[in-house]
N, C-alpha and C positions, 0 to 999 in steps of 0.2 A: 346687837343680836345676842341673847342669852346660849351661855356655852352647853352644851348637852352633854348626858355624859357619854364615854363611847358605851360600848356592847360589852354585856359582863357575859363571860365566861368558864365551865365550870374549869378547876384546875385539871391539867391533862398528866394520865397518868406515865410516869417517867421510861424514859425510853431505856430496852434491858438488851447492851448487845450489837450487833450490826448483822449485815451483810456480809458474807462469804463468797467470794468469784473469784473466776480463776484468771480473771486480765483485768484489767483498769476498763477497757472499753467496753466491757459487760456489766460495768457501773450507771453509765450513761441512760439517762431518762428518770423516772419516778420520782422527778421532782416537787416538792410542799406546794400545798396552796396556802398564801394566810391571809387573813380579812383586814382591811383597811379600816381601820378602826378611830382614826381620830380626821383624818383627812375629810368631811363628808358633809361641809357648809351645802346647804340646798339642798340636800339626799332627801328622800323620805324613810319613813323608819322600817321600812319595807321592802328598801332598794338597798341589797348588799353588794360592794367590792371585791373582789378576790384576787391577788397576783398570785399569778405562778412563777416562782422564782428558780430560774433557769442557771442562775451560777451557782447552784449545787450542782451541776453538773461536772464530771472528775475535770476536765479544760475548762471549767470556770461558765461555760453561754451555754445559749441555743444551740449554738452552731455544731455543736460535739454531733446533735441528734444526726442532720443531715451527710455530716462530715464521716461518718463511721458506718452509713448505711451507704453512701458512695464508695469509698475506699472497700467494702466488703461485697458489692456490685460488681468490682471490678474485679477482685480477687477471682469469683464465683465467675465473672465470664469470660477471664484470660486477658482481661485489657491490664491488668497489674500484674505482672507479674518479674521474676527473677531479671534482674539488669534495668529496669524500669526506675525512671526518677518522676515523684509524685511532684504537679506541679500545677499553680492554681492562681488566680488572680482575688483580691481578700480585703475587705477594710481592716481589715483584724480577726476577729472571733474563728472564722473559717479556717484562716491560716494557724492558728495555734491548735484549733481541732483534728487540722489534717497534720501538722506538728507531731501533735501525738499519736495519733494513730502510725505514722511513720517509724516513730523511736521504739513502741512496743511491737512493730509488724518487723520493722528491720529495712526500710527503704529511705532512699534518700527524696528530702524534700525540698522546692526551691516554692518558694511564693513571692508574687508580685501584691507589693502593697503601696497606698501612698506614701510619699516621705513625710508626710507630716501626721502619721497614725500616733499617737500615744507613745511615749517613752517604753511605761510599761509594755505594751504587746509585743513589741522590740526585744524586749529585753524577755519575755516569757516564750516567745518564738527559738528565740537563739539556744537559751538556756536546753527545749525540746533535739538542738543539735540541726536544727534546719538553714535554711541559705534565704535572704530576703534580697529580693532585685526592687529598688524603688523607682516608682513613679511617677513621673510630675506632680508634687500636690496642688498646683489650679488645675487637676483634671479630677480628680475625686475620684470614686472607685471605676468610673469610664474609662479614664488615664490607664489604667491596673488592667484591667480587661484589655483595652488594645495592645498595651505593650506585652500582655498575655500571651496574645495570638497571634505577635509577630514572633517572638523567643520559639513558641511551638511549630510555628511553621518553615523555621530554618532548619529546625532538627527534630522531625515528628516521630519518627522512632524512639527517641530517646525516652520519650516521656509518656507518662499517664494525665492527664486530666480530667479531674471528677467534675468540672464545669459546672461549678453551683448554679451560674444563672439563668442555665439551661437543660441541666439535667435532671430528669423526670422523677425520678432516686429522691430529690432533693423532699418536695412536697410528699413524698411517698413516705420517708420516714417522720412526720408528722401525722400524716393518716392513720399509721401504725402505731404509735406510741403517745406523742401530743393529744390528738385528739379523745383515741379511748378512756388516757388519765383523767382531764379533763370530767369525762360523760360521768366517769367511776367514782369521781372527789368530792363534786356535788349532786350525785344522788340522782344526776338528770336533769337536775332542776336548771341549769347552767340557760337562758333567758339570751345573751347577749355576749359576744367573743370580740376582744380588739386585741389586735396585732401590729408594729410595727412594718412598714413598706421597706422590705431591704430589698434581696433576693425574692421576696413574694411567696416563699415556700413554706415558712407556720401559718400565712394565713390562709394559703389555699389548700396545703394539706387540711391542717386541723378543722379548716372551716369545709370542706368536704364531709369529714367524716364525722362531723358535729351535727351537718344537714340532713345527712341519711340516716341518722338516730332522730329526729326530730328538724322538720323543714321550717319550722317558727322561728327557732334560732336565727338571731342578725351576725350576720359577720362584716366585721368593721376594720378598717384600714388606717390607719394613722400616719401621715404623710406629712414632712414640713412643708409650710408657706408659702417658702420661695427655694427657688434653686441654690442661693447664696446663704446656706444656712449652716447651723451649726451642730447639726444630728449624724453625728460619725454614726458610719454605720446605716442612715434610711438615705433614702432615694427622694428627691423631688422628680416622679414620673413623667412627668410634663415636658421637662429639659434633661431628661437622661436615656439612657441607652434601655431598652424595658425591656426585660428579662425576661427568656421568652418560656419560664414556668407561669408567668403573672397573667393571668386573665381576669382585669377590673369589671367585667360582666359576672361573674361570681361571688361577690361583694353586693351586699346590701346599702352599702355606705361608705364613705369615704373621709376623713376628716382632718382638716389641716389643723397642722400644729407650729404654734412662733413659737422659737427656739427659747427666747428670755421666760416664756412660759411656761416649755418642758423643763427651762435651769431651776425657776422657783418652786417646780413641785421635783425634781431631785432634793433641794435644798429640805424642804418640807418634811421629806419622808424623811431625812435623817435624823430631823431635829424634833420630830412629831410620833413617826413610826419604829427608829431605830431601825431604820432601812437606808443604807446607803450603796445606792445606786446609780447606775448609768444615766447619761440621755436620752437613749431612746425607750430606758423603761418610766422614765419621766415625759416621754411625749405618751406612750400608751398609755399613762394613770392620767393625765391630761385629758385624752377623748375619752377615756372611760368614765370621769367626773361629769364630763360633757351629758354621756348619752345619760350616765345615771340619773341626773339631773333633771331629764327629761320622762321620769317613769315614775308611775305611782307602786310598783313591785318590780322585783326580777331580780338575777343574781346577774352581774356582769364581770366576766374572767377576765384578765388582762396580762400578755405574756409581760414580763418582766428581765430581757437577753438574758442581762446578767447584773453583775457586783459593780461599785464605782472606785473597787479599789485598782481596777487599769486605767482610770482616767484622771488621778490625783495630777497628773502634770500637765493638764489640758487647758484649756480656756473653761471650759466646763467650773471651774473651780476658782479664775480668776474673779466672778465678783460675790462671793461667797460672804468674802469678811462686809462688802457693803451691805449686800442684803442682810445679813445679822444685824448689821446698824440700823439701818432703819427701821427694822422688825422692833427692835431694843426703844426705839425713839417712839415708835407707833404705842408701843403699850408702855411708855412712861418708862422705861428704862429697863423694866423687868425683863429676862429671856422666857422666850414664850416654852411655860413648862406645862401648861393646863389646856391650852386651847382646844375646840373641836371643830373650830372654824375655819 
């Protein structure tokens, strides 16, 4: 297949300056869109990509968005307040969200996580001055939730729980903020939304508030394959605890993603896009290839959590050096510097 070139674009005039806020979690949101520009074998010239890259966010994810409109829920209706320890069950992102919002509000945090989360998140958790209870990791973020909600139910006073995977806050600060950047980034033009299956809350906020500006809009869900996967962070719905912000009747579509799959377009964007990221923003550029694929126009958005600099000590990274190899052996030796394929 003859390479194409990607999308020229004009030079963008240089940024002069920043932002002025008066707290780190009044940072939180306004995150880039950028176009996928080399990744787009099968596209047509018609059908643009877009990530929204969500580890600009000041705690690095997504999760800052929900994590700080919960924690401020709670402020506003006396469920946080003085003597209160903030306390939450987490594959990670969540718990370093509520982290901070903790160290800059002044409460103590404890979060329950698997024991086998990322070195990093561990380590950026602690650094926040927070407390980590682990749990089982053959339980996956189920494990974390039950041992959740036995720790709270010994000592229910003692604590706040912002309860991501049921609290209505969650998809709310998506409606609020996800979604309108979104509407405002592309002009409206935005055709088609795919979000990672975590917590279920950027895809049913933003896909809410993407439908009510426009009902043609598909909103798409990106789920791994099987239960036994390797998507820290997303849900196989089927064989897990369904979180009861999640309602798959809101969803246009749904799309399973094998993990070696979501690993070689992580792999891709690094070495293609200068994008190095997560798994699960390698499973949602995965379905979003998918649906693009399938369209003769349209702009198709695709959350992006976060960065893959929390997952350098993961499995995620273990077959990196092979994949390079055979990339190297496929195209005669050369590291693939030109490809659009």
């Amino acid at each position: 297949m003859a390479a194409t070139s990607p999308p020229q674009h004009p030079a963008a005039a240089p940024r002069v300056g920043g932002e002025r806020a008066p707290s780190i979690l009044d940072l939180v949101g306004g995150t880039p869109l950028v176009e996928i520009n080399r990744l787009r074998a099968g596209l047509s010239p018609r059908v643009r990509i877009l990530a929204k890259l969500e580890g600009f966010n000041p705690g690095g994810s997504v999760k800052d968005r929900p994590a700080v409109w919960m924690v401020r829920d709670g402020l506003r209706t006396g469920k946080l307040r003085a003597g209160k320890t903030i306390i939450d069950s987490t594959s990670g992102n969540t718990g370093i969200a509520l982290a901070l919002a903790g160290a800059v509000l002044g409460y103590p945090v404890e979060l329950v996580m698997p024991e086998n989360v990322s070195t990093e998140r561990k380590k950026i958790i602690r650094a926040y001055g927070a407390k980590i209870i682990f749990s089982s990791p053959l339980e996956g973020s189920d494990g974390a939730i039950r041992l959740c909600r036995k720790i709270l139910e010994a000592d229910p006073g003692r604590y706040f729980k912002p309860d991501q995977y049921f609290n209505p806050v969650n998809p709310q600060a998506h409606y609020e903020s996800t979604g309108p950047e979104i509407w405002a980034d592309t002009d409206g033009a935005v055709s088609h939304f795919v979000a990672g299956l975590g917590t279920g809350g950027t895809v049913m906020g933003t896909g809410r508030y993407l439908k009510e500006r426009n009902s043609q809009i598909q909103i798409i869900g990106a789920e791994p394959d099987d239960a036994w996967h390797g998507l820290e962070g997303l849900k196989h719905m089927a064989s897990s605890i369904v979180p009861g912000i999640y309602h798959e009747e809101q969803l246009d579509r749904k799309i399973s993603v094998a993990t070696d799959a979501a690993y070689e377009t992580v792999y891709r964007l690094g070495s293609e896009e200068g994008l190095v990221v997560g798994q699960s923003s390698g499973a949602a550029l995965t379905a979003a290839l998918q649906v693009g694929r399938e369209l003769d126009a349209g702009v198709v958005v695709a959350i992006f959590p976060d960065f893959g600099d929390r997952y350098l000590s993961t499995s995620l990274w273990f077959g990196w050096s092979d994949w390079q190899a055979r990339e190297r052996a496929k195209h005669g030796g050369a590291a693939r510097v030109s490809r659009t394929t």
